[in-house]
C-alpha positions in Angstrom: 91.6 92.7 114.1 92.0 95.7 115.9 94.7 98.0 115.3 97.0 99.7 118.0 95.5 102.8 117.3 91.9 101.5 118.0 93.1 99.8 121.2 94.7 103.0 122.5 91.6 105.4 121.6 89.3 102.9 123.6 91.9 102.7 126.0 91.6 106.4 126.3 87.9 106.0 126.3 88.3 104.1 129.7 90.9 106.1 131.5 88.9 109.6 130.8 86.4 108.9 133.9 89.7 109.2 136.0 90.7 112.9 134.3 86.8 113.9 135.3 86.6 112.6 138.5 89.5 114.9 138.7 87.4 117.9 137.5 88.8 118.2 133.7 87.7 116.8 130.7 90.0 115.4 128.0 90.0 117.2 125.0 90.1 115.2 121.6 93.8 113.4 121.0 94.7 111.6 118.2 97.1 108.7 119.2 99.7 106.3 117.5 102.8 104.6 118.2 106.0 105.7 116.8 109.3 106.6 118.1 109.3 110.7 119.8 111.8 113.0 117.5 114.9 112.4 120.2 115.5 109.8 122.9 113.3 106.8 121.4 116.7 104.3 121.3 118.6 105.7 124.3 120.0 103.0 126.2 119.7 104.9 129.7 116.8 107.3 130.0 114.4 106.5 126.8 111.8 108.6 125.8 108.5 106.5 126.3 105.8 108.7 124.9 105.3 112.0 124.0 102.8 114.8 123.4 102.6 117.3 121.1 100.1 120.2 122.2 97.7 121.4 119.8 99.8 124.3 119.4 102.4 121.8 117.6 99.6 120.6 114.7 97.8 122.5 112.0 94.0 120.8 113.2 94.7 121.9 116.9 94.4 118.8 118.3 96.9 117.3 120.4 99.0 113.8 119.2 100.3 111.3 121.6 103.1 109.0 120.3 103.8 105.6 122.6 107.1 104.4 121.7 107.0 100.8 120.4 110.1 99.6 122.2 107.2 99.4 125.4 106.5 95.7 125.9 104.1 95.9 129.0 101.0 97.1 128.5 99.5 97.2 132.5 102.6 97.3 133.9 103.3 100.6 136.4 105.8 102.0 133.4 103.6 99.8 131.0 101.7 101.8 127.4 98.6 102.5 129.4 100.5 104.6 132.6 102.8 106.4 129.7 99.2 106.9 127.9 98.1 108.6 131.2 101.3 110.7 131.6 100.7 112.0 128.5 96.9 112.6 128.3 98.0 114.8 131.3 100.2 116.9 128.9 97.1 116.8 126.3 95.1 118.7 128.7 97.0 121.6 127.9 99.7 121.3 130.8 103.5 121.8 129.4 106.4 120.9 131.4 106.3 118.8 134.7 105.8 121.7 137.2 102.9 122.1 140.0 99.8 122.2 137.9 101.0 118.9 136.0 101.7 117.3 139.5 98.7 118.0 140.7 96.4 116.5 137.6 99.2 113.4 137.4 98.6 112.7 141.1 94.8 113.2 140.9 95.0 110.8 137.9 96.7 108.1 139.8 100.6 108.5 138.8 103.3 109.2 141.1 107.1 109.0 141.7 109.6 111.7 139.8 106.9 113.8 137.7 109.4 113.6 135.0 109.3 109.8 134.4 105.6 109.0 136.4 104.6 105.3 137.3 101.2 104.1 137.9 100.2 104.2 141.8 98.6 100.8 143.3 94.9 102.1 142.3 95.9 102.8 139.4 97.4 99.8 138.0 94.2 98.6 139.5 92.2 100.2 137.3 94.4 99.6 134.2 94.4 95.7 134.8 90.4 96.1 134.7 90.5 98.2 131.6 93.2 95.5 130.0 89.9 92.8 130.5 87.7 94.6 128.9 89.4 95.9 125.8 91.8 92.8 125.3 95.3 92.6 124.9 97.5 95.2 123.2 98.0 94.5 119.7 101.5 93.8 117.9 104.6 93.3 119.2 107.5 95.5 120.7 110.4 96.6 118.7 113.6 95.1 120.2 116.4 97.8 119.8 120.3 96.5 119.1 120.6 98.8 122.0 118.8 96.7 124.4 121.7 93.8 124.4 119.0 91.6 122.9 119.7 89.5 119.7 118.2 91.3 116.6 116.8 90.1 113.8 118.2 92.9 112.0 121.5 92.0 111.3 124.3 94.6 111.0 125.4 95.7 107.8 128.4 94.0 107.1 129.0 96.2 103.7 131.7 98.7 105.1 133.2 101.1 102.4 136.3 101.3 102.8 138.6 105.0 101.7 141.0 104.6 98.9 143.3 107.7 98.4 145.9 108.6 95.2 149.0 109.6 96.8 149.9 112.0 94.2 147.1 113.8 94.0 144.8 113.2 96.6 141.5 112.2 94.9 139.3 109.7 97.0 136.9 107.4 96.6 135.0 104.6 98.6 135.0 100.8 97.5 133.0 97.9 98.9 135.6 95.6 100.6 134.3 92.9 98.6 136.2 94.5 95.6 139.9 95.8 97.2 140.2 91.7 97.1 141.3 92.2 93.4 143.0 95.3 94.2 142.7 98.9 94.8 141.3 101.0 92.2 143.1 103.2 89.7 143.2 107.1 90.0 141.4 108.6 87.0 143.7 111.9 87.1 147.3 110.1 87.9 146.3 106.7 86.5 147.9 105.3 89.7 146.9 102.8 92.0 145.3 104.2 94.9 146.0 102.9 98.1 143.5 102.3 101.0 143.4 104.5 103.9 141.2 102.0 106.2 
């Protein structure tokens, strides 16, 4: 079986013809999914992918993170145009200014250089690449965020504050337990009372 790693270097494989009809050559990336440092659960505005420049890693070689909350993989906001966006940033382009506009368009993205969608040819040429290196492999993370129904379910184990009103010492008790009563203060040997 191949792994998501695999998929997304041979992925790479087939968008680099795009980068040198462009006139640059992609440099070696490695490339994973996993959630970027800040932003990978927002709720308005999630971070898709991101790019750390060789600068960033001790083997000088840039890494590429695709967040796995992406479900579509050919889609024009799908893994393989955030791949794209960021391959643009691997190429030693920081920031979203001119010279990152002008590779991204070349490359086939467009819209707000910020958050870049695949253009018509482009999603043209990802569909064909889809077919010949097969599906994506695994399955999206679905975030409590998203309003979906998790299979996580929420932890339901809420410590609640007990406090000695002569004293003031504190301590935390599973709920489960204040059923038979708050706990005593080891200083005042006094029932404590529960502040929650």
């Amino acid at each position: 079986m191949k792994t998501r790693e695999r998929w997304l270097l041979e992925a790479i494989e087939g968008v680099s013809p795009l980068f040198r009809a462009a006139g640059v050559e992609l440099p070696v990336v490695k490339v994973s999914v996993g959630f970027p440092p800040t932003g990978g659960l927002k709720k308005n505005r999630r971070v898709l992918g991101v790019c750390f420049p060789k600068t960033m890693t001790k083997d000088d070689v840039p890494q590429i993170f695709i967040n796995p909350t992406v479900e579509e993989i050919e889609s024009e906001r799908g893994v393989l145009a955030i791949l794209v966006h960021e391959l643009v940033h691997a190429c030693g382009i920081h920031g979203h200014g001119k010279s990152f506009r002008k590779l991204a368009v070349a490359v086939g993205l467009t819209g707000q250089m910020r958050s870049t969608v695949a253009s018509d040819w482009l999603l043209d040429e990802l569909k064909g690449l889809v077919r010949k290196i097969g599906p994506f492999p695994g399955a999206a993370i679905v975030s409590r965020m998203d309003g979906a129904d998790s299979p996580i379910k929420r932890d339901k184990c809420r410590m609640n504050k007990c406090i000695c009103t002569d004293c003031g010492y504190t301590a935390r008790v599973a709920r489960k337990w204040l059923e038979f009563g708050a706990p005593v203060c080891p200083c005042c040997h006094v029932q404590m009372r529960t502040s929650e």
